[in-house]
PyMOL Python script that loads the backbone (N, CA, C, O; Angstrom):
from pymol import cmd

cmd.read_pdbstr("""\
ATOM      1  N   UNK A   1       0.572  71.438   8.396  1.00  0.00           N
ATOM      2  CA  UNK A   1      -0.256  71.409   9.591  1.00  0.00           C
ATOM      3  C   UNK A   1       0.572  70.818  10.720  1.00  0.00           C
ATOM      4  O   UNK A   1       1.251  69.822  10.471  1.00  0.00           O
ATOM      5  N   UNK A   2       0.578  71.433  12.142  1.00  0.00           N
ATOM      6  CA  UNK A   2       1.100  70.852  13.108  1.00  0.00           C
ATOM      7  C   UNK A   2       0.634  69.508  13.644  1.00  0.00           C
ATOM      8  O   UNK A   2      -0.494  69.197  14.024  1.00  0.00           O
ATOM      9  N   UNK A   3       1.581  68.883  13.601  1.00  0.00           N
ATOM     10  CA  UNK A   3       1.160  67.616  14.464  1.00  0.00           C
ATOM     11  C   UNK A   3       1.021  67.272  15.703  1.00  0.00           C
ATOM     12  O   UNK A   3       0.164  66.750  16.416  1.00  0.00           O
ATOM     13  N   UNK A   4       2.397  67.821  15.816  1.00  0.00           N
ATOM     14  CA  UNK A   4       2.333  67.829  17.412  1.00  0.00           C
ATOM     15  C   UNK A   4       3.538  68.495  17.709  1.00  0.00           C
ATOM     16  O   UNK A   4       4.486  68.670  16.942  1.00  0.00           O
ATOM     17  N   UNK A   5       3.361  69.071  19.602  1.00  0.00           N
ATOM     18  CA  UNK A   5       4.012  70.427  19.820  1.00  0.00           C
ATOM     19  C   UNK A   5       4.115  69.827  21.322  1.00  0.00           C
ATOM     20  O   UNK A   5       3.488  70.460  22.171  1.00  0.00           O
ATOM     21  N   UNK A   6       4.834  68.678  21.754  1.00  0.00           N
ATOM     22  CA  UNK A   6       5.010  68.279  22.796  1.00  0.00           C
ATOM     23  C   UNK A   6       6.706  68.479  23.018  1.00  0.00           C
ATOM     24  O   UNK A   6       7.126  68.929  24.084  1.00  0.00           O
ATOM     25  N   UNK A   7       7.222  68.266  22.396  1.00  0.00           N
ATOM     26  CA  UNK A   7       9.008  68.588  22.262  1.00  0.00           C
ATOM     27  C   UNK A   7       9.444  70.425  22.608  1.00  0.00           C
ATOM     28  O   UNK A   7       9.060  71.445  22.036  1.00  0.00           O
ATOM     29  N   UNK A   8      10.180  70.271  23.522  1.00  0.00           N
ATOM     30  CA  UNK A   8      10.638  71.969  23.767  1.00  0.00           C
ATOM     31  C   UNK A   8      11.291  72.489  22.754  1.00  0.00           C
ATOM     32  O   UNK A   8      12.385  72.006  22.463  1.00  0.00           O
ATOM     33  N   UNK A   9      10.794  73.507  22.056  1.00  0.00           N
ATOM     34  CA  UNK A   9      10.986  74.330  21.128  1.00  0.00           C
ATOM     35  C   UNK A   9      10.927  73.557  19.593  1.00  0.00           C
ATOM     36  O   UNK A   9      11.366  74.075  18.567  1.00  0.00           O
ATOM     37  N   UNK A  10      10.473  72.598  19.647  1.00  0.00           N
ATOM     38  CA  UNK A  10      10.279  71.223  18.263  1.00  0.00           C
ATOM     39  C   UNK A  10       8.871  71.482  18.196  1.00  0.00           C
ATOM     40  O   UNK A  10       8.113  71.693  19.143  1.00  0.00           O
ATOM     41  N   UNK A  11       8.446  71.419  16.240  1.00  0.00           N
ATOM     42  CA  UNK A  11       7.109  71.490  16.341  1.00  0.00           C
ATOM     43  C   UNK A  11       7.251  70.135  15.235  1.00  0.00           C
ATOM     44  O   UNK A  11       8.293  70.111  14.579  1.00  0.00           O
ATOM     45  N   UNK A  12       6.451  69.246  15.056  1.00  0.00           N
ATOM     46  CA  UNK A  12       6.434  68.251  13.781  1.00  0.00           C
ATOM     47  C   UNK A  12       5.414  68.742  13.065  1.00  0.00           C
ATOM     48  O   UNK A  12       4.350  68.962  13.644  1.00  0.00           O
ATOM     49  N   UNK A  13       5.561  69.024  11.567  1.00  0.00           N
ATOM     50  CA  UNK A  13       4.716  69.541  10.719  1.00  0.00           C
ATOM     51  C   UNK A  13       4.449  67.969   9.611  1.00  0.00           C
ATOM     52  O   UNK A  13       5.203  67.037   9.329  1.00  0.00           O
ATOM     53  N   UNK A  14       2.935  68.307   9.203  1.00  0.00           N
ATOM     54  CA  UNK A  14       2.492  66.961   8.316  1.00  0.00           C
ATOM     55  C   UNK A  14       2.425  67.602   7.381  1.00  0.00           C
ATOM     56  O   UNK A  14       1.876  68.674   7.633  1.00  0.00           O
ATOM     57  N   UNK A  15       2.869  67.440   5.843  1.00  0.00           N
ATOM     58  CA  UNK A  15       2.644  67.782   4.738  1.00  0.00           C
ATOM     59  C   UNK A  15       1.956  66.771   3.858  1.00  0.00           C
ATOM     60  O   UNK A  15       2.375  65.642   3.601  1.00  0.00           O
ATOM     61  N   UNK A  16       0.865  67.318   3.440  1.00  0.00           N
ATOM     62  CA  UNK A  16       0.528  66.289   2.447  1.00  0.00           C
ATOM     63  C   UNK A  16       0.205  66.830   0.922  1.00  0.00           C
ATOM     64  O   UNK A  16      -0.359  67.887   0.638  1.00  0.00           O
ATOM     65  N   UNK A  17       0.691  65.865   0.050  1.00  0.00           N
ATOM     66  CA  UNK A  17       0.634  66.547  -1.317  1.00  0.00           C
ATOM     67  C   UNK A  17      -0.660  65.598  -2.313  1.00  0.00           C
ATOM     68  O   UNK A  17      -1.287  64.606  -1.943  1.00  0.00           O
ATOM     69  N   UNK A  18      -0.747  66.340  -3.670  1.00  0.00           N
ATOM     70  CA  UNK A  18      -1.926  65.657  -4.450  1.00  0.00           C
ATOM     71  C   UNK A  18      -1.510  65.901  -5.558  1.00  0.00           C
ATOM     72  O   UNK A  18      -1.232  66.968  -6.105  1.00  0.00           O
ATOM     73  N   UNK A  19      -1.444  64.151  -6.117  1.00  0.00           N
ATOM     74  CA  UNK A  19      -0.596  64.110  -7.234  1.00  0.00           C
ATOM     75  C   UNK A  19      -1.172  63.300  -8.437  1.00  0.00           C
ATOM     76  O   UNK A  19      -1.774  62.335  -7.966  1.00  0.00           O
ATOM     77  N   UNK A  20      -1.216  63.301  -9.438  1.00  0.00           N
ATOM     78  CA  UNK A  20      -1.830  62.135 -10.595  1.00  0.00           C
ATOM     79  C   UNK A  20      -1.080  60.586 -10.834  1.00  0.00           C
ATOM     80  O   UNK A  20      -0.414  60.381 -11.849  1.00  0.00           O
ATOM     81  N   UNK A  21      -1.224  59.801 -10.046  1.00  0.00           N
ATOM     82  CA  UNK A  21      -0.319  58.436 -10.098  1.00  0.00           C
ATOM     83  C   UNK A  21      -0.137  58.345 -11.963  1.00  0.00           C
ATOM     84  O   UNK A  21      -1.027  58.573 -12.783  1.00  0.00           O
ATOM     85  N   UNK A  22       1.215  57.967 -12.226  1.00  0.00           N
ATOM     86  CA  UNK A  22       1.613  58.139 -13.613  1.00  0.00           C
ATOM     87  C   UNK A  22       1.056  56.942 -14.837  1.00  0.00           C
ATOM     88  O   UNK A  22       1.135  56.970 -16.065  1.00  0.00           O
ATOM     89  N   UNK A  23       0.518  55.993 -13.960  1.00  0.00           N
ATOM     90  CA  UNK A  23       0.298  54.677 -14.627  1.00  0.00           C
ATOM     91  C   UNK A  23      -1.289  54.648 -14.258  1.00  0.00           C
ATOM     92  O   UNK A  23      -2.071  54.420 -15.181  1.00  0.00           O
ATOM     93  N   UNK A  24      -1.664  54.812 -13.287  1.00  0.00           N
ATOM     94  CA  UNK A  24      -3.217  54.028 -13.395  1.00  0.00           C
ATOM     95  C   UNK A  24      -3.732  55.385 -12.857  1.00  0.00           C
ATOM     96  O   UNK A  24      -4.528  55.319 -11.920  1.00  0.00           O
ATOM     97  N   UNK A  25      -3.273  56.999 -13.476  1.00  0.00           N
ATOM     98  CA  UNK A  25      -4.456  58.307 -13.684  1.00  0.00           C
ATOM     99  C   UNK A  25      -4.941  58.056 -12.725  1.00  0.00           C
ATOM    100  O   UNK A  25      -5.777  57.177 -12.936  1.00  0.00           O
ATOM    101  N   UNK A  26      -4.904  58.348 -11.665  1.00  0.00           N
ATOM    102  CA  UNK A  26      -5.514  58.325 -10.321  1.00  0.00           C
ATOM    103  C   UNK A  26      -4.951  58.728  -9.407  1.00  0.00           C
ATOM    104  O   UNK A  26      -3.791  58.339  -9.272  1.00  0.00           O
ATOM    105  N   UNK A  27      -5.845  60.211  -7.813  1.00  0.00           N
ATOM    106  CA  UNK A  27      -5.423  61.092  -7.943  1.00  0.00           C
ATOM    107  C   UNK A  27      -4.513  60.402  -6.357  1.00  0.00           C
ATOM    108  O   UNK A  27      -5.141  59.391  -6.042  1.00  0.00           O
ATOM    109  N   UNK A  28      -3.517  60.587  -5.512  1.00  0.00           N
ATOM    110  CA  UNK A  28      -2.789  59.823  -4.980  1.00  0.00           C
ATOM    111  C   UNK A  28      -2.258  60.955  -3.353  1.00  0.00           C
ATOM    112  O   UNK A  28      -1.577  61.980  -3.382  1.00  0.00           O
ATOM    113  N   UNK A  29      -2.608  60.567  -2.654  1.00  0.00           N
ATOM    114  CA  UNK A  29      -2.220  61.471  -1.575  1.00  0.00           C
ATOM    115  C   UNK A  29      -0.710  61.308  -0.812  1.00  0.00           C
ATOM    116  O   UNK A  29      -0.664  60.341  -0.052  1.00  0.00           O
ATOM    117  N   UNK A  30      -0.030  61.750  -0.864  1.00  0.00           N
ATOM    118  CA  UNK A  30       1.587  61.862   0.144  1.00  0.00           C
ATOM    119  C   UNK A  30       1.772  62.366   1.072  1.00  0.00           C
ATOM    120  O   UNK A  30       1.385  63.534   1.048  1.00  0.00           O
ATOM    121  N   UNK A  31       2.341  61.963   2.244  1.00  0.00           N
ATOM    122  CA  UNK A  31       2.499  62.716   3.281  1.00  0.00           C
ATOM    123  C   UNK A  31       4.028  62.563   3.649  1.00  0.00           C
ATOM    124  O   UNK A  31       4.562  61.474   3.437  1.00  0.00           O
ATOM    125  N   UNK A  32       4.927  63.848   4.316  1.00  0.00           N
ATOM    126  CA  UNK A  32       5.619  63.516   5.093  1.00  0.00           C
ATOM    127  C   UNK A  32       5.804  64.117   6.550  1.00  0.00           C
ATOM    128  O   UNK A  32       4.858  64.807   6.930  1.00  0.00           O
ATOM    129  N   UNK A  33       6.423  64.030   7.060  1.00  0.00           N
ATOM    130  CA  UNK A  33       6.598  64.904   8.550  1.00  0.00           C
ATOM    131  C   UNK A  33       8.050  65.767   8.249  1.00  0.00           C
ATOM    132  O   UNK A  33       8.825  65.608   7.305  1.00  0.00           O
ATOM    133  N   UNK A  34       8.130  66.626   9.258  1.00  0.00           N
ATOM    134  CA  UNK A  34       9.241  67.520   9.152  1.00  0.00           C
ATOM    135  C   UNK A  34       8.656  67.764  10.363  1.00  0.00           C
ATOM    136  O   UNK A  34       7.548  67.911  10.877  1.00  0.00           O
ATOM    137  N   UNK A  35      10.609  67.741  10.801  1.00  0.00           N
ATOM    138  CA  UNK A  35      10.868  68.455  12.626  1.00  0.00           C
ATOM    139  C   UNK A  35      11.136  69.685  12.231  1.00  0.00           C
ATOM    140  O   UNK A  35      11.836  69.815  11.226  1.00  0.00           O
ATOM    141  N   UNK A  36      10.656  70.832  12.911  1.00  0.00           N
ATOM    142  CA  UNK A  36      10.929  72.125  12.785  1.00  0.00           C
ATOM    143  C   UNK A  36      11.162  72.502  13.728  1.00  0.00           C
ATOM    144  O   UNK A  36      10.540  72.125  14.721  1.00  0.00           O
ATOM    145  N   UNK A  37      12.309  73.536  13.802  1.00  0.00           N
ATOM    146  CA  UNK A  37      12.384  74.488  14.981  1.00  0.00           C
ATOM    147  C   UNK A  37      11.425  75.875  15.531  1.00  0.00           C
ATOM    148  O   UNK A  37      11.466  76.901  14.852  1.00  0.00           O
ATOM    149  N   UNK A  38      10.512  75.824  16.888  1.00  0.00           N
ATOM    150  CA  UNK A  38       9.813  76.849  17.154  1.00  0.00           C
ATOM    151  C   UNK A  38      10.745  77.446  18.314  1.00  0.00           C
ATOM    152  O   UNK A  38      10.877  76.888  19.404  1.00  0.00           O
ATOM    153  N   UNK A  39      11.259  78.424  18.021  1.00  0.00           N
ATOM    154  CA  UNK A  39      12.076  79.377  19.404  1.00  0.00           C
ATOM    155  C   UNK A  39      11.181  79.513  20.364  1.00  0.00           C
ATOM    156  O   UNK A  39      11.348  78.842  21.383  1.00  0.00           O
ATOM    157  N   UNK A  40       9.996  80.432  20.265  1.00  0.00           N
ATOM    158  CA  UNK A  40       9.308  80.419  21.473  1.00  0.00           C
ATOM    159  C   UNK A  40       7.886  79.932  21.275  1.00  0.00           C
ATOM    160  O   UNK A  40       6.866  80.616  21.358  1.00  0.00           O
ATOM    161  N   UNK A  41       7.985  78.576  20.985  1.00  0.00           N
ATOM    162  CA  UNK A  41       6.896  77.908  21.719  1.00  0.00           C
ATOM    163  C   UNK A  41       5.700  78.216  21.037  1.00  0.00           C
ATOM    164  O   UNK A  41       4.866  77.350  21.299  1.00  0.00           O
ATOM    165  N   UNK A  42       5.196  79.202  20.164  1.00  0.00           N
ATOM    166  CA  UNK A  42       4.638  79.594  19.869  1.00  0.00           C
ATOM    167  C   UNK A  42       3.164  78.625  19.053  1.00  0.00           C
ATOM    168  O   UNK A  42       1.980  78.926  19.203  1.00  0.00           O
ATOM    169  N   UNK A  43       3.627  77.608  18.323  1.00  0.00           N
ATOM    170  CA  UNK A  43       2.785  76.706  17.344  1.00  0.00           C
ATOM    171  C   UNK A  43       2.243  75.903  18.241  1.00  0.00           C
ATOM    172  O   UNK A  43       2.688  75.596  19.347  1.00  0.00           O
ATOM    173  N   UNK A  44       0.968  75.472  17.567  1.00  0.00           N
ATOM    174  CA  UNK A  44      -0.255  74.829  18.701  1.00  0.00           C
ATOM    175  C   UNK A  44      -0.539  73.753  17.576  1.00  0.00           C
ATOM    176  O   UNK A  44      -0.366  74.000  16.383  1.00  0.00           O
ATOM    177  N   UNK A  45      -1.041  72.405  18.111  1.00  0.00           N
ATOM    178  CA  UNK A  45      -1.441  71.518  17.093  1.00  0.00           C
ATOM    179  C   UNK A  45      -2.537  71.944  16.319  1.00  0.00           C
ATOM    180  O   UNK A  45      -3.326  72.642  16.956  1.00  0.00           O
ATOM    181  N   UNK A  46      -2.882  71.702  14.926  1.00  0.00           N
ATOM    182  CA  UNK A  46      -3.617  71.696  14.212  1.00  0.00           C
ATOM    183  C   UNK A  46      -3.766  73.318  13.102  1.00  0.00           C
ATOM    184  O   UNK A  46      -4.625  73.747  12.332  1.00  0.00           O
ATOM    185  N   UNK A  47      -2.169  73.891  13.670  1.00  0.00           N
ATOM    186  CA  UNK A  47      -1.920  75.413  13.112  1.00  0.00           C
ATOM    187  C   UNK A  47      -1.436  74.820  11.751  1.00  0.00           C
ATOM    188  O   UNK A  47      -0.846  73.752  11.590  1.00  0.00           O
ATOM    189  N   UNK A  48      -1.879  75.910  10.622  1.00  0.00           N
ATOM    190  CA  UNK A  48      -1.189  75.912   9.412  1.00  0.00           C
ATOM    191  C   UNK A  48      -0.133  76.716  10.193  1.00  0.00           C
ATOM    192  O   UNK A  48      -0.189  77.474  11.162  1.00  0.00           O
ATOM    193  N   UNK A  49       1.357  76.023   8.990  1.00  0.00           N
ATOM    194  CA  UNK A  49       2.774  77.096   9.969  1.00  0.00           C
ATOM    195  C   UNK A  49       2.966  76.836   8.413  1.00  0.00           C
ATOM    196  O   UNK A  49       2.466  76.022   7.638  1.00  0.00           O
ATOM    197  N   UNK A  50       3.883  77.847   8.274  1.00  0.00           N
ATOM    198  CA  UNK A  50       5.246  78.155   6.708  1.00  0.00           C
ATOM    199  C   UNK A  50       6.447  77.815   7.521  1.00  0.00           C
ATOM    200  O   UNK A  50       6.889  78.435   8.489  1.00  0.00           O
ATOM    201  N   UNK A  51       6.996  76.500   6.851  1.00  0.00           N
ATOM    202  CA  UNK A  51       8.448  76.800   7.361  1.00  0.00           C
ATOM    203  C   UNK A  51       9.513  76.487   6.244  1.00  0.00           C
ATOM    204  O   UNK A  51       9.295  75.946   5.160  1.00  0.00           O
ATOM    205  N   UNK A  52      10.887  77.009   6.813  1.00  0.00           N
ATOM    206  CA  UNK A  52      11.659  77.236   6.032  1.00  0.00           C
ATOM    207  C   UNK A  52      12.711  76.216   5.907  1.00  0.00           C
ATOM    208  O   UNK A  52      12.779  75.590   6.965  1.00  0.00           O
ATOM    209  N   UNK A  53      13.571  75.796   5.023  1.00  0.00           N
ATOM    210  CA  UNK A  53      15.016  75.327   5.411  1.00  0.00           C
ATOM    211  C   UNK A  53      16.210  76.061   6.160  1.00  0.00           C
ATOM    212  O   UNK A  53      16.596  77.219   6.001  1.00  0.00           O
ATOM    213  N   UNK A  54      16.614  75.241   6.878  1.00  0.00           N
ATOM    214  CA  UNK A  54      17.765  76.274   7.868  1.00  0.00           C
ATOM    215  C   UNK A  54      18.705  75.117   8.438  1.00  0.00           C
ATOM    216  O   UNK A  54      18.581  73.949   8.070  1.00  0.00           O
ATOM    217  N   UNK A  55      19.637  75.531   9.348  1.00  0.00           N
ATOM    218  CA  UNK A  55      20.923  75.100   9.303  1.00  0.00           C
ATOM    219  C   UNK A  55      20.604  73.514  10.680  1.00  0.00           C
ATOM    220  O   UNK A  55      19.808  73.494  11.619  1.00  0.00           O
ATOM    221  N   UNK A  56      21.449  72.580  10.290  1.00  0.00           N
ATOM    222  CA  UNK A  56      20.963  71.864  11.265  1.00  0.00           C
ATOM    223  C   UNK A  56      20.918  71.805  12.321  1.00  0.00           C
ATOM    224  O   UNK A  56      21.975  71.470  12.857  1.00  0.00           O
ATOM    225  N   UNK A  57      19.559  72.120  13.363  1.00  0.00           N
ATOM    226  CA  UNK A  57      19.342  71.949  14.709  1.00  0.00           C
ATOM    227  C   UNK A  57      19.594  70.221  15.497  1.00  0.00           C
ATOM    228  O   UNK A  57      19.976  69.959  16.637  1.00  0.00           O
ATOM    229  N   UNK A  58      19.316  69.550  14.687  1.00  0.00           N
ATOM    230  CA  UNK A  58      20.097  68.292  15.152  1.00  0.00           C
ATOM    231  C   UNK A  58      20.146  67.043  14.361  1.00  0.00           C
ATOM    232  O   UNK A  58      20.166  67.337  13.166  1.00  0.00           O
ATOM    233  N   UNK A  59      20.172  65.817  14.547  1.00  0.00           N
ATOM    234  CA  UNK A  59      19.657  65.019  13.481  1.00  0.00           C
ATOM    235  C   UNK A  59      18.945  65.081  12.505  1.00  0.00           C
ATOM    236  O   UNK A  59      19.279  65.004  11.323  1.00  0.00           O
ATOM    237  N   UNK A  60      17.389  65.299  13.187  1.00  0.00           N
ATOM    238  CA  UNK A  60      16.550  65.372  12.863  1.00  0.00           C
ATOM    239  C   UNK A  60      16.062  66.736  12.057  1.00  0.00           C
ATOM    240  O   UNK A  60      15.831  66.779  10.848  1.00  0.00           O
ATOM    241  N   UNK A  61      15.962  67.770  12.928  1.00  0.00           N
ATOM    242  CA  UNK A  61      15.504  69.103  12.644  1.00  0.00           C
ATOM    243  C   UNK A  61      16.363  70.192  11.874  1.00  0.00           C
ATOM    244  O   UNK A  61      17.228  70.956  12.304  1.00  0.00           O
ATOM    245  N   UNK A  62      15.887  70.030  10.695  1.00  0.00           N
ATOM    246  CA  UNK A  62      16.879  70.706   9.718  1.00  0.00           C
ATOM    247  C   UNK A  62      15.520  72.151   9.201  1.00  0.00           C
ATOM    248  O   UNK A  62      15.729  73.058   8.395  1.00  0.00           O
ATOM    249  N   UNK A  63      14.531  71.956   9.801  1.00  0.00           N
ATOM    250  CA  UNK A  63      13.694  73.231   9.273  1.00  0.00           C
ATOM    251  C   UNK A  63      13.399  74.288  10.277  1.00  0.00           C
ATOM    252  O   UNK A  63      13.470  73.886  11.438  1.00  0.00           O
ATOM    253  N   UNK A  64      13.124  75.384  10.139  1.00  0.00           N
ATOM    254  CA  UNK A  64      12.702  76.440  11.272  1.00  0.00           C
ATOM    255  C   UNK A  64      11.043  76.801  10.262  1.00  0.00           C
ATOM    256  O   UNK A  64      10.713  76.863   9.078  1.00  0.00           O
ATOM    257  N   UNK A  65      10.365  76.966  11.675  1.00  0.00           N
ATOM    258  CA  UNK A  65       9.380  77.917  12.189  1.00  0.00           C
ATOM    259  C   UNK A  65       9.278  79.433  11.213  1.00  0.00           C
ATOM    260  O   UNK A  65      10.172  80.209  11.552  1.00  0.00           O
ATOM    261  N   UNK A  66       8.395  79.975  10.116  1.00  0.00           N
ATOM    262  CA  UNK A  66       8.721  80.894   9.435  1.00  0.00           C
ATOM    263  C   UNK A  66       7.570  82.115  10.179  1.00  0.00           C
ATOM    264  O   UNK A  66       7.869  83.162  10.753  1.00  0.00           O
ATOM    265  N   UNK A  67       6.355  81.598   9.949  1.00  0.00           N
ATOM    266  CA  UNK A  67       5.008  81.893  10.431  1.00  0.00           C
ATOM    267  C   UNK A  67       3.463  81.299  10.562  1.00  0.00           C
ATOM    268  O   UNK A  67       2.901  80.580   9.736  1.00  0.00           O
ATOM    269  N   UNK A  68       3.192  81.546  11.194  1.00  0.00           N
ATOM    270  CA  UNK A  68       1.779  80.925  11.512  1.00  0.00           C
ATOM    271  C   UNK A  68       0.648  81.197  10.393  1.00  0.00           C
ATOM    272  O   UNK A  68       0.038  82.265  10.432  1.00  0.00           O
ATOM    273  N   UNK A  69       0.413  80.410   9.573  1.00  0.00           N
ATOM    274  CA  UNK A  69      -1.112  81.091   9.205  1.00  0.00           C
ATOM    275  C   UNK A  69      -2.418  80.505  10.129  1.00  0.00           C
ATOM    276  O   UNK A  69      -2.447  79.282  10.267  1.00  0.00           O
ATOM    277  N   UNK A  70      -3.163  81.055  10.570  1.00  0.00           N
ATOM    278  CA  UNK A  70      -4.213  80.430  11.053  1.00  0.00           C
ATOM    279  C   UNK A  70      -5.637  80.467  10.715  1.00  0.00           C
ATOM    280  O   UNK A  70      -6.437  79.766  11.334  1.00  0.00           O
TER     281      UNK A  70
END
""", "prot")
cmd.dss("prot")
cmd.show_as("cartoon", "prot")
cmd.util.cbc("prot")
cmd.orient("prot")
């Protein structure tokens, strides 16, 4: 899910996962962020997006923009 789409051509995506904690069976939520690259601008906050691994855009942004599901 987009987080936010204030950065030119940067979208930050939130991933969150659901997992069984290994010791006390209980179900455990994860999140991380990922900078992604959007070429044109396209992603709006609160879009499901697919993105991919790709070559590094800078420090930070090592993922691209694949497609939108909405």
């Amino acid at each position: 899910i987009v987080t936010s789409n204030k950065s030119d051509k940067t979208i930050v995506v939130t991933v969150q996962r659901k997992f069984k904690h290994p010791e006390y069976s209980k179900f455990v939520y994860k999140t991380a962020k990922y900078h992604a690259h959007d070429e044109k601008n396209e992603a709006q906050e609160g879009d499901r997006v697919i993105i991919i691994e790709s070559r590094p855009y800078s420090k930070t942004k090592t993922w691209e923009l694949l497609k939108i599901n909405k």
